[in-house]
C-alpha positions as CSV (number, residue, x, y, z in Angstrom):
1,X,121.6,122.0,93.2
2,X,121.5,119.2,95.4
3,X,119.2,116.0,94.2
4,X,116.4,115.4,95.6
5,X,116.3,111.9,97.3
6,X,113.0,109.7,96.8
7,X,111.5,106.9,98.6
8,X,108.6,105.3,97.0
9,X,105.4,103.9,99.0
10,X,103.7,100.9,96.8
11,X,105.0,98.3,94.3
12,X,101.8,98.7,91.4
13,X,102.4,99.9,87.6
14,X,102.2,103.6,88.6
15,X,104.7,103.3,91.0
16,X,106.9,101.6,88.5
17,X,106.1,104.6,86.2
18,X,107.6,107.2,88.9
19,X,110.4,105.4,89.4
20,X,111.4,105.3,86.0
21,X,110.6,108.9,85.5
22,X,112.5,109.6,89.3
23,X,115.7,108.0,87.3
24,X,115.3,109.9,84.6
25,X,115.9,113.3,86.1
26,X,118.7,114.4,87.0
27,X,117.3,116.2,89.9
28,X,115.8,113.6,92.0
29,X,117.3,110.6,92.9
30,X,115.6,107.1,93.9
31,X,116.4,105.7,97.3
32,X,113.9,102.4,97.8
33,X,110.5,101.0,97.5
34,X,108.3,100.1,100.5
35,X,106.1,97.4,100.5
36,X,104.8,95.5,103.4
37,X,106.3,92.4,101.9
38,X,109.8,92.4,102.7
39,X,110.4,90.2,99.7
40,X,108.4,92.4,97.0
41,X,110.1,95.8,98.8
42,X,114.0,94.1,98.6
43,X,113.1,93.1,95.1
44,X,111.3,96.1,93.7
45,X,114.4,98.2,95.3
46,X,116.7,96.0,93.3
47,X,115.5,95.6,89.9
48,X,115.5,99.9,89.9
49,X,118.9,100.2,91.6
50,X,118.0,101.5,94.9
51,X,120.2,101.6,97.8
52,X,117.3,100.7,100.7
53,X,114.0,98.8,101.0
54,X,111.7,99.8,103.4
55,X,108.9,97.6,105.1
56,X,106.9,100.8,106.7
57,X,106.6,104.4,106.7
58,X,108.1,104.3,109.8
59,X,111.3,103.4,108.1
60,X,110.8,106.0,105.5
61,X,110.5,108.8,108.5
62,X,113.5,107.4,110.2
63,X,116.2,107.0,107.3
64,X,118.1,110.3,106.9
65,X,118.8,109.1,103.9
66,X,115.5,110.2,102.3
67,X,114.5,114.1,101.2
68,X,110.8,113.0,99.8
69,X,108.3,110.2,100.1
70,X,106.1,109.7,96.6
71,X,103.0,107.7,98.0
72,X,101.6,105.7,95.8
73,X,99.2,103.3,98.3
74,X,95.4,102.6,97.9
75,X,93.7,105.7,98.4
76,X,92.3,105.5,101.6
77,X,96.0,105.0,103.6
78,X,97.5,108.4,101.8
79,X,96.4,110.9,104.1
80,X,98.2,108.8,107.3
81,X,101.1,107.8,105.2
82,X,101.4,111.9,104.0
83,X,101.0,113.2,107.6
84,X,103.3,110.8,109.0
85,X,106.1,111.5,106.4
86,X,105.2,115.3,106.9
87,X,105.7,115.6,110.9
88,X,109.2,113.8,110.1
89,X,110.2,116.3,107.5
90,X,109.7,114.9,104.5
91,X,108.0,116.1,101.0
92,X,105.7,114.5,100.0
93,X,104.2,113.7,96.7
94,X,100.9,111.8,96.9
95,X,99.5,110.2,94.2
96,X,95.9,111.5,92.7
97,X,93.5,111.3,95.0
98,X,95.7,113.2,97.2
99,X,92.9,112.0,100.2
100,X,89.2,110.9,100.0
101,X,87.8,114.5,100.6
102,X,88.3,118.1,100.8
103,X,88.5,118.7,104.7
104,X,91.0,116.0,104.8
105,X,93.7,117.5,101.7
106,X,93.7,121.3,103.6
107,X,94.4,119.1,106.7
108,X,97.6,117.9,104.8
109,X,98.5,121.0,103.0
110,X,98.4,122.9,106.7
111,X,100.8,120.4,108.1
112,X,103.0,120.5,105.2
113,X,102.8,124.6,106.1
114,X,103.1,124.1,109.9
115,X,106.2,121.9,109.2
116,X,108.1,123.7,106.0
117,X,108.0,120.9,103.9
118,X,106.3,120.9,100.2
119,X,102.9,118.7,100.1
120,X,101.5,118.1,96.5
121,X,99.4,115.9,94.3
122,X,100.6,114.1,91.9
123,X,98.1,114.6,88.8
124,X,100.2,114.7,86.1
125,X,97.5,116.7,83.7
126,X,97.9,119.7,85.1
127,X,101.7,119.8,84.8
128,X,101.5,118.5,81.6
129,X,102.3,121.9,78.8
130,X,100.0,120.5,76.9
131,X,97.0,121.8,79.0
132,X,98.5,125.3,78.2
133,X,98.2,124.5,74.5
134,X,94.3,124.1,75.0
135,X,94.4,126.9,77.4
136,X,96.0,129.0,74.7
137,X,93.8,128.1,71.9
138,X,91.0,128.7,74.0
139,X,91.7,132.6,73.4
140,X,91.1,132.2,70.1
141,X,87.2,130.7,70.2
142,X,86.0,133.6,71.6
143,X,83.3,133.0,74.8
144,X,83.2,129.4,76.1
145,X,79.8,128.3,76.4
146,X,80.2,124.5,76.5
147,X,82.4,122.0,77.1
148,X,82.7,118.1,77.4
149,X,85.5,116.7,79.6
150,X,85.7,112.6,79.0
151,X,87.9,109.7,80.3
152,X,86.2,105.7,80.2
153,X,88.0,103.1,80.1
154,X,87.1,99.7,80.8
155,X,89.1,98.1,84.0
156,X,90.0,94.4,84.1
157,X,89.2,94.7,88.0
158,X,85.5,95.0,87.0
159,X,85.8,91.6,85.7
160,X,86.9,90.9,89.2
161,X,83.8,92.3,90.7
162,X,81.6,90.2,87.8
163,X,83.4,87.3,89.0
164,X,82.2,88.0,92.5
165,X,85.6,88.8,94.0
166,X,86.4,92.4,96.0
167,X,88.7,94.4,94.4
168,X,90.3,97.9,96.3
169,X,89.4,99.6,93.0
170,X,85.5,99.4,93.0
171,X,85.4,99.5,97.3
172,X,84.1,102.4,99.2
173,X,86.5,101.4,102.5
174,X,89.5,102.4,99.8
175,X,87.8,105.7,99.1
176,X,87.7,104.2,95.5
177,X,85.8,103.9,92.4
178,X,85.4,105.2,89.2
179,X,85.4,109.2,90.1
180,X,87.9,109.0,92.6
181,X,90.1,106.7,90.3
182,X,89.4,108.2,86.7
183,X,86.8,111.0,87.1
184,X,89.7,113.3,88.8
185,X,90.8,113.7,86.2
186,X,88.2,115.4,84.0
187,X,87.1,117.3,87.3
188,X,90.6,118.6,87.9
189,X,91.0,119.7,83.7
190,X,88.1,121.6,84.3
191,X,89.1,123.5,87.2
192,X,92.2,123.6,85.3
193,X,90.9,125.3,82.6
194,X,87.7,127.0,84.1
195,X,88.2,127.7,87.7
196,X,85.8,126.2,90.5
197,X,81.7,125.9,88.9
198,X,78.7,127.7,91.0
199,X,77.0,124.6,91.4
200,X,77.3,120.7,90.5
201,X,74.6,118.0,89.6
202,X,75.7,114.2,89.5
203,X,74.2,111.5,87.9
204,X,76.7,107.8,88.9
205,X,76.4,104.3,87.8
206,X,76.4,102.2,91.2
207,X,77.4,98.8,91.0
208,X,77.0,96.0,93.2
209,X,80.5,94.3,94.7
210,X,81.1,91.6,97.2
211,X,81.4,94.6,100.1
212,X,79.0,96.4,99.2
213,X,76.1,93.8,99.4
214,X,77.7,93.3,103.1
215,X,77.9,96.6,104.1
216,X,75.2,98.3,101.7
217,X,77.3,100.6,100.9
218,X,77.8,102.4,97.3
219,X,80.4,102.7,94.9
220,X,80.4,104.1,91.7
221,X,81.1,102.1,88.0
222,X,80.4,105.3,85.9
223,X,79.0,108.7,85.9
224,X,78.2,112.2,84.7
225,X,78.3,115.5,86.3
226,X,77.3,118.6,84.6
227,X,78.9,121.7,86.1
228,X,77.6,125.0,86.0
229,X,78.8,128.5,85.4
230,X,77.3,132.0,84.8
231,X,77.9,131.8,81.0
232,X,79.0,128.3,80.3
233,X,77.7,124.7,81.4
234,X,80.7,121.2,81.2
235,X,79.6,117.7,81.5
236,X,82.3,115.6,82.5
237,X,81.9,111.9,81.8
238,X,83.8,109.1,83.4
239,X,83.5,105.5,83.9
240,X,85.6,102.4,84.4
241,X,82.8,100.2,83.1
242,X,82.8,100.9,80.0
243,X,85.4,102.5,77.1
244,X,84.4,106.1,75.8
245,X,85.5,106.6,72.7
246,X,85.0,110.4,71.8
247,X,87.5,113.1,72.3
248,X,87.1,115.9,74.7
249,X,85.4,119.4,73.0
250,X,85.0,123.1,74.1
251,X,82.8,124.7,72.6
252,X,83.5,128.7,72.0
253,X,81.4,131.3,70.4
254,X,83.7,131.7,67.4
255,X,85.1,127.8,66.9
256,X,85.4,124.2,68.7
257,X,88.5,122.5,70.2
258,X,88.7,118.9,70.1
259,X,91.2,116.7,72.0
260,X,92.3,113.6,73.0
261,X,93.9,112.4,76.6
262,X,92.2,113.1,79.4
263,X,95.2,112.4,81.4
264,X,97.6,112.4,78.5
265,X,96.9,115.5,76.5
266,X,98.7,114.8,73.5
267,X,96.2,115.2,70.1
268,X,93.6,118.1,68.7
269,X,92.3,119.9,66.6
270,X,91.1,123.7,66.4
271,X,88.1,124.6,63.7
272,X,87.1,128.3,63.6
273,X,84.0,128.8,61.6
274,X,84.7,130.7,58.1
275,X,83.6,134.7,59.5
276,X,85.9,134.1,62.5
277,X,88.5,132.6,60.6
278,X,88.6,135.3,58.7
279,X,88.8,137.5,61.4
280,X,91.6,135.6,62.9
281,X,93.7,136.7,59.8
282,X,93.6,133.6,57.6
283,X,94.0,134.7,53.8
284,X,91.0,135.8,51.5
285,X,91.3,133.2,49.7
286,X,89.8,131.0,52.2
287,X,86.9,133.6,52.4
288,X,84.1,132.2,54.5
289,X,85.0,128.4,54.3
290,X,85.4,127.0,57.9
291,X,89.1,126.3,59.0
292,X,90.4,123.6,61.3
293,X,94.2,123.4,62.5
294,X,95.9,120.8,63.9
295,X,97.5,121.6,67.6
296,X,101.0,121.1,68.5
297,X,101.7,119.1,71.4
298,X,105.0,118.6,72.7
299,X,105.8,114.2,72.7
300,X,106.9,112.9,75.8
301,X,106.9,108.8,76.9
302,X,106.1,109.5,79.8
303,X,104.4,112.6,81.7
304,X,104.7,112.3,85.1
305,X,107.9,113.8,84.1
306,X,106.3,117.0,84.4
307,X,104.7,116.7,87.9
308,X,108.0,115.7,89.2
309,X,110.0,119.1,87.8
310,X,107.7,121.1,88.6
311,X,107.9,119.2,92.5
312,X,111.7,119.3,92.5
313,X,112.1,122.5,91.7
314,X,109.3,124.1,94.1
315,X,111.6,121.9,97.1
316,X,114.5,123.4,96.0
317,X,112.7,127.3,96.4
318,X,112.2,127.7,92.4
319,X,108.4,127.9,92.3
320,X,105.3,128.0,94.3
321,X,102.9,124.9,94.8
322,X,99.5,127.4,95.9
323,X,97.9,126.7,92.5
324,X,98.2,123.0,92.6
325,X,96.4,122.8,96.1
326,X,93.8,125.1,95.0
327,X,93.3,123.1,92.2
328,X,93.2,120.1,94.1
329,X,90.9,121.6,96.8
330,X,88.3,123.1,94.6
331,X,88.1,120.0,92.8
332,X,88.0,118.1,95.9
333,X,85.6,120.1,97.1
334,X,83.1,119.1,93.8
335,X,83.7,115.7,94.2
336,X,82.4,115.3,97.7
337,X,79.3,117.2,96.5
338,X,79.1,114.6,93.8
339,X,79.3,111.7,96.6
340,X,77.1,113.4,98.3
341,X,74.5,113.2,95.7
342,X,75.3,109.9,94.4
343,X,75.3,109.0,98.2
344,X,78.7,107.4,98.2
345,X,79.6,107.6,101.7
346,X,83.8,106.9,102.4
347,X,85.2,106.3,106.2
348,X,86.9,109.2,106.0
349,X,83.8,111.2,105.6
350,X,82.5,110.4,108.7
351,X,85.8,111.2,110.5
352,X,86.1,114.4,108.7
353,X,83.0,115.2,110.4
């Protein structure tokens, strides 16, 4: 099996992270950063041992040299960067967001179609095995009836925005803030997990940045939505304000799963109440005292690792990426409705329409 020959769009931590994990397997191979600093893209290139820096897509499209493009840019540029890599033939792999809104991802994955090439997100949960541990245990707790999805964790670039300076993080024009950036991924576990809610309600945190006093625009520091279904309701809570502290929990009718890692899945717990445990086959002994067992999650440094595989191998014929772009477009399609009630309005909103 041929290896499947990266470029990487953006220079930040999370590119760093890809690259890494691009080295790592033995099925992709990493050609060159681009950055629009010729400097940062020779250097970047370098210090990973790639063969080619890059200064634009354009590059990208044109060098032969190149199988797949992993965009890793602020979110508002990823749809142009995706389309333009698709109509030249390449993958592409687009970090989470994969694009500001719903109407614009189906625009991507019907390119990707049109042209034969493999378009995906890269939201590294939902590769990750350790959602099919939860998923697994989730047989045993009998009907679901609640559930709490939870990821805050204070940024640094909010001390930015306290400071008075604009950051791309907390700016509507970047089709940013904190759902976009750290919500996703309690929205996409849930679709995940639960398939696409009937309805949505969403409660957000504005705050008030250098751009958006000029422009009177919103963005979002924190927020809540509650999802509901016909027999269950989930509250996902996100922020980038503030640091939540308590794990995630579903809630069955026969016991509770607890767990930790929003975007890292990697601790929990499963307590079945004493009748059920019971039930479950644990010994008599144990009659009807409650039982909690610890979940075993596979260790891994690094979890993009997954995303990538699963990428690879669906380029190379071995899988099928339909389930990743419906999960990405149903949950997609909830966060718009969440902007929509929070009235955080992106560019690419009004182009989509």
């Amino acid at each position: 099996m041929d290896s499947v020959r990266f470029a990487v769009v953006g220079t930040s931590a999370i590119a760093d992270s890809m690259i890494e994990t691009l080295r790592a397997d033995e099925g992709a191979t990493y050609v060159g950063s681009m950055s629009r600093s010729a400097e940062r893209a020779a250097s970047t290139t370098e210090r990973w041992g790639g063969s080619q820096a890059f200064t634009s897509v354009d590059e990208i499209c044109a060098c032969n040299e190149v199988d797949a493009v992993y965009i890793a840019s602020p979110n508002a540029f990823h749809v142009d960067q995706a389309l333009a890599c698709i109509r030249a033939g390449k993958h592409v792999l687009v970090e989470k967001p994969i694009a500001p809104n719903a109407a614009q991802a189906r625009m991507l994955f019907e390119a990707g179609r049109e042209h034969g090439v493999v378009v995906m997100e890269a939201m590294r949960s939902v590769h990750d095995p350790g959602m099919d541990v939860i998923a697994r245990a989730m047989e045993r707790i009998g009907r679901v009836r609640r559930a709490s999805l939870r990821f805050g964790k204070y940024s640094s670039r909010y001390d930015e925005v306290l400071a008075g300076r604009q950051t791309n993080i907390f700016d509507a024009r970047m089709a940013s803030g904190s759902l976009m950036d750290i919500g996703v991924y309690c929205v996409e576990a849930m679709v995940y997990l639960f398939g696409a809610p009937d309805a949505v309600l969403c409660g957000s945190v504005p705050i008030s940045t250098p751009m958006t006093t000029e422009t009177g625009g919103l963005i979002d520091g924190a927020g809540t939505i509650v999802a509901r279904y016909a027999d269950k309701v989930v509250e996902l809570a996100y922020s980038k304000i503030s640091t939540d502290l308590l794990p995630c929990q579903i809630e069955g009718e026969l016991g509770t799963i607890t767990y930790g890692g929003a975007s890292i899945p990697d601790h929990g717990t499963l307590w079945l109440r004493g009748a059920a445990a019971t039930t479950a086959g644990y010994s008599a002994a144990q009659g009807e005292n409650d039982v909690t067992e610890e979940l075993v999650f596979e260790p891994c440094a690094n979890n993009m690792c997954y995303e990538v595989r699963d990428f690879v191998d669906i380029v190379h014929g071995g899988g099928d990426a339909t389930r990743y772009c419906d999960i990405t477009l149903a949950s997609l399609d909830i966060m718009d409705e969440a902007r929509r009630q929070a009235g955080i309005v992106f560019p690419a909103d009004e182009q989509a329409n």
